[in-house]
C-alpha positions in Angstrom: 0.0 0.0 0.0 1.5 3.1 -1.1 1.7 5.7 1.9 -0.8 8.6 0.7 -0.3 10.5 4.0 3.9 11.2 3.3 2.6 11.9 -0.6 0.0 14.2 0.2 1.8 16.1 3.2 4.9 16.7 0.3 2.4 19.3 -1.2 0.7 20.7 2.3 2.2 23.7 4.3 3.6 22.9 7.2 1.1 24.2 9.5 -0.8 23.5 13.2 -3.7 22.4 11.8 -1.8 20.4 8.5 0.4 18.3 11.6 -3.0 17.7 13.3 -4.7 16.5 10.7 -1.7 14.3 9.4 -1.2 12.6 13.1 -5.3 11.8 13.2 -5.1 9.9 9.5 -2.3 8.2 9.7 -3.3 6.8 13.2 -6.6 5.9 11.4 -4.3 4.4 8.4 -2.4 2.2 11.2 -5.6 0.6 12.5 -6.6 0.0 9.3 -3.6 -2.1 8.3 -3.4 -4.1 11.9 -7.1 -4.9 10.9 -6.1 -6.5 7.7 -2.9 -7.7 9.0 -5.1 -9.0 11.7 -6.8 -11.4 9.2 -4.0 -12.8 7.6 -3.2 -10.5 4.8 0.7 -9.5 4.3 0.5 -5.6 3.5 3.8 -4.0 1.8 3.6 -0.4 2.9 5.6 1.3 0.7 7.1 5.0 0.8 6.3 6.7 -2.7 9.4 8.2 -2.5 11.3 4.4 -2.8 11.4 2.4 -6.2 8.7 -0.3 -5.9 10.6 -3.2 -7.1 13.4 -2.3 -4.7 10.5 -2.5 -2.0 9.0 -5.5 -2.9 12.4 -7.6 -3.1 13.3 -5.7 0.5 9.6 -6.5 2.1 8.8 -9.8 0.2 12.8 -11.2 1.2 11.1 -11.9 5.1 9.0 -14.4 5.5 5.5 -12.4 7.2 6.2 -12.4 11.3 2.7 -14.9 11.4 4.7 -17.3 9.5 7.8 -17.3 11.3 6.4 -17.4 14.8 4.4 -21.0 13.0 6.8 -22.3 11.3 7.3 -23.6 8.0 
């Protein structure tokens, strides 16, 4: 999932109310991904800024933290 909160803060002032509202989403962002992380699903976040395949070798290298607490 590319992180839309670092994009879109790139093109915001940096102002009171622009920090606020930044710390509220990406808390709301976090629980999000715990809740599908929750269920099972690997999620890749992945800074914008960062060539993707470069992320997905890095991210997709580790086994998920599920998997190696199981086993194999």
């Amino acid at each position: 999932s590319p992180d839309p909160v670092r994009f879109e803060l790139s093109y915001l002032p940096k102002t009171r109310n622009v920090e606020l509202a930044s710390r509220v989403i990406r808390m709301e962002r976090r629980l999000l991904i715990q809740k599908v992380q929750r269920a099972g699903i690997q999620v890749l976040e992945w800074d914008v800024n960062d060539p993707f395949d470069q992320v997905v070798k890095r991210k997709l290298s580790h086994p998920p933290a599920w998997l190696r607490v199981v086993g194999r």
